[in-house]
N, C-alpha and C positions, 0 to 999 in steps of 0.2 A: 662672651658673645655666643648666641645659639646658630648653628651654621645649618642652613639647610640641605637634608639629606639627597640626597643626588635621585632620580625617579627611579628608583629599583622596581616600581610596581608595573613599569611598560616594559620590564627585561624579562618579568617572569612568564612563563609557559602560563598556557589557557589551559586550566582542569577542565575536562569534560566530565569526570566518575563521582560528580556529586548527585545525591540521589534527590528524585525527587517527592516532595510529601508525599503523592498521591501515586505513587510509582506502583504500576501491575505487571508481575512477570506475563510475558506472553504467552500465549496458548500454544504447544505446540512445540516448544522447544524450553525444554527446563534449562534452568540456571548453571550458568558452568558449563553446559554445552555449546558448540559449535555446527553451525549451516550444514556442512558436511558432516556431522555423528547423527541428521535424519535419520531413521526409520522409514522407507520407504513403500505402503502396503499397498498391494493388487486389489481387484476387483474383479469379479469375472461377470461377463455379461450380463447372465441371466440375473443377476444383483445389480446392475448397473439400470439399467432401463425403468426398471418400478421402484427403487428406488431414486433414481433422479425426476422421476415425475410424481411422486409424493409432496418430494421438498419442493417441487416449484407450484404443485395446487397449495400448499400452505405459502407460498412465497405470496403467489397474487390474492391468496386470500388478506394475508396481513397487508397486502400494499394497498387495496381497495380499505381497507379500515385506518389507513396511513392518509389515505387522499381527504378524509372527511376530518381528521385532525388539525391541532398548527403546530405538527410536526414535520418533519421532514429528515432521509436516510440519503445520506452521506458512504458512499462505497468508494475507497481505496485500494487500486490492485499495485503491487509494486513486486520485482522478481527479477533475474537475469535472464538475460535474452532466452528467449524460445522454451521460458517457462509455462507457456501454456497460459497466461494471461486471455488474449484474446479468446480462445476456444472455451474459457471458463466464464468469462462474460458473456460469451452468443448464450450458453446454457441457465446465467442469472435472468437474459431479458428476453427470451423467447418467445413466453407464455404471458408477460406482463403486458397490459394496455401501455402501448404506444404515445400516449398523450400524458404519461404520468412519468415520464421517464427520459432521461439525455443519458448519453456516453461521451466522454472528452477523452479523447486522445491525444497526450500532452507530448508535445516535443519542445524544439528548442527557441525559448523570447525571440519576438519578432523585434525588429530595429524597436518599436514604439515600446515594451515591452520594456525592455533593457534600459530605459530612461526612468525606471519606476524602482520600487521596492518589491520584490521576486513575489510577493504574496500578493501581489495590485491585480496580477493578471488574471488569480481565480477569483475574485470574488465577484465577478459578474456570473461566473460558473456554477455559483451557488445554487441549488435549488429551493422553490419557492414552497412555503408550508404545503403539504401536504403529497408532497414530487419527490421524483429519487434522482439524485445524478451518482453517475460510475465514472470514475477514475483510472483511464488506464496511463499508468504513472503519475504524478503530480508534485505536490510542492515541495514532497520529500527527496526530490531530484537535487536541491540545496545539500542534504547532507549525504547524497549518496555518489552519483556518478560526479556531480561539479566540486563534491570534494575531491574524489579517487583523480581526476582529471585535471584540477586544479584550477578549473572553471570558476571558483569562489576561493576569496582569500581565506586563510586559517581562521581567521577573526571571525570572517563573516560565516562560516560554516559551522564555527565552535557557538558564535551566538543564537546561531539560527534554531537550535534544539530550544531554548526557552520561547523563542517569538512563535515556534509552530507550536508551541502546549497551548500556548496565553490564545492563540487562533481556534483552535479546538475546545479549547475552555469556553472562548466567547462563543461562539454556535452551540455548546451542546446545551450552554445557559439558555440561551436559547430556543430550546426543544427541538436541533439535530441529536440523531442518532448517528452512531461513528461505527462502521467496521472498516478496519484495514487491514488487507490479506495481505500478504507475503509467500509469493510462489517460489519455491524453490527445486533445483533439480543436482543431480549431479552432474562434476565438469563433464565425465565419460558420456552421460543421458544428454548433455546441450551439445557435444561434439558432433553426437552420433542425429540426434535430427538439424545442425547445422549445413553435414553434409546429404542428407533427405531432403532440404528445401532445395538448395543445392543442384539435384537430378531431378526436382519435379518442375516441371514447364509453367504447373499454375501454382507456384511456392515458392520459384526462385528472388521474386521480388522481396521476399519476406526477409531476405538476409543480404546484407550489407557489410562493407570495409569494415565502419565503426563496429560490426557486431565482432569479426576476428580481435579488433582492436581493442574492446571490452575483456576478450575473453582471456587475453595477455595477462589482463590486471586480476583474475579470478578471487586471490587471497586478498588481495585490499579492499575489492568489491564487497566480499563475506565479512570484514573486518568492518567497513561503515555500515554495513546493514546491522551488522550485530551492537555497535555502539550506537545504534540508532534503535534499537529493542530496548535497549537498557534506559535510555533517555526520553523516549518517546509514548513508551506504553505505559499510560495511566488509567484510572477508574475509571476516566469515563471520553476514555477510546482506547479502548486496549487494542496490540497487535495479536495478528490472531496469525501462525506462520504452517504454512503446509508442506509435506515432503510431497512433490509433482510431480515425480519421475513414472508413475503410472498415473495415466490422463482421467480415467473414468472415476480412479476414487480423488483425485483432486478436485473434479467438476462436483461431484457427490458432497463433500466436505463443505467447498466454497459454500453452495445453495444452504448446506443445513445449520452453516455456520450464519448466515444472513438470517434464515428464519429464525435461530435462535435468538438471535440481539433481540429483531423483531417482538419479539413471544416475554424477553425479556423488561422489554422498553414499555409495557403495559398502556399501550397506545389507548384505551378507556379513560383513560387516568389525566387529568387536564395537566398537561407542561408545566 
């Protein structure tokens, strides 16, 4: 008589380290290294100023040749608190036409939100052929903080690395264009302007409980960010990761990092 084997297969541990075909080491941080062994390089003014308004005339020049396509750029910012996110966004959309362009500021599902599948709530966030939208934070919040937090079961956060390629697949088929940045700083650099916003009267609102309480978890933070490089950056959205602890060459980077996708994506070229 053949006795059946008992379900060994729901006992075993979830592999995350299987690689995937199309897998692109990220820019910005080689293989084997860790969030904190950054390089973190200066910039001194007189290099900062003509230089970031360079990259942003090539920015709106390639977005003006974006609008007249059925294309459309997809910009992802993701990074630990008071990485300098926002201030690298006001420098991406400055200079850009206003009517070609959204920012979502992503926090936490709304009651209606949390009745869906975690990736329901952006596709209406999507931009329309020839538009850009900016991400400050997004759906990669699955494997990062609601894993470290436990805001998502193991299950669902170990699966969520193939549902976000297969999403990103389907757009870039699409004709999106994908950059996702990744700001990073060191713990000493986020302590020290935590307590800056802290003493400033028009900054104090910028930090919060949850931000001390993030900042508790810092190695497990770096630890999903980084199993999130390895799983998530593919050919065709690769992660692109910055050392931020100086502001001016991180904003510098960001922009010339966007123009390049841009310049890459041969927006002439039919989808």
């Amino acid at each position: 008589m053949i006795t059946r084997a008992p379900q060994l297969a729901e006992k075993l541990p979830l592999v995350i380290n299987q690689p995937m075909p199309n897998q692109k080491e990220p820019a910005g941080l080689k293989k084997g290294r860790h969030l904190d062994e950054l390089e973190h390089k200066s910039l001194e003014e007189e290099e900062y100023k003509p230089r970031l308004k360079e990259h942003q005339l090539h920015l709106l020049n390639f977005t003006r040749e974006l609008s007249e396509a059925k294309r459309s750029l997809i910009i992802v910012f993701e990074g630990p608190d008071a990485a300098g996110k926002g201030g690298a966004i006001r420098r991406v959309t400055e200079r850009l036409d206003p009517r070609l362009l959204r920012v979502h500021s992503i926090i936490k599902p709304t009651a209606e939100e949390y009745q869906h599948h975690y990736l329901w709530r952006f596709w209406n966030k999507l931009p329309p052929y020839g538009q850009t939208t900016i991400f400050d934070r997004s759906w990669y919040g699955r494997v990062l903080v609601e894993r470290v937090e436990s805001f998502a079961t193991e299950k669902e956060w170990k699966r969520a690395y193939d549902e976000i390629n297969e999403f990103e697949r389907l757009l870039t088929d699409d004709g999106a264009i994908f950059v996702k940045l990744y700001l990073h700083i060191s713990k000493e650099e986020q302590l020290y302007r935590f307590k800056s916003r802290e003493g400033d009267p028009y900054k104090h609102w910028k930090i919060t409980d949850e931000d001390w309480r993030n900042r508790r978890k810092w190695d497990e933070h770096n630890k999903a960010a980084e199993d999130m490089f390895e799983r998530t950056s593919t050919e065709h959205a690769p992660w692109t990761v910055i050392a931020a602890n100086y502001k001016w060459h991180a904003r510098v980077k960001v922009v010339k990092t966007i123009v390049e996708a841009l310049e890459n994506a041969n927006l002439n070229k039919k989808a």
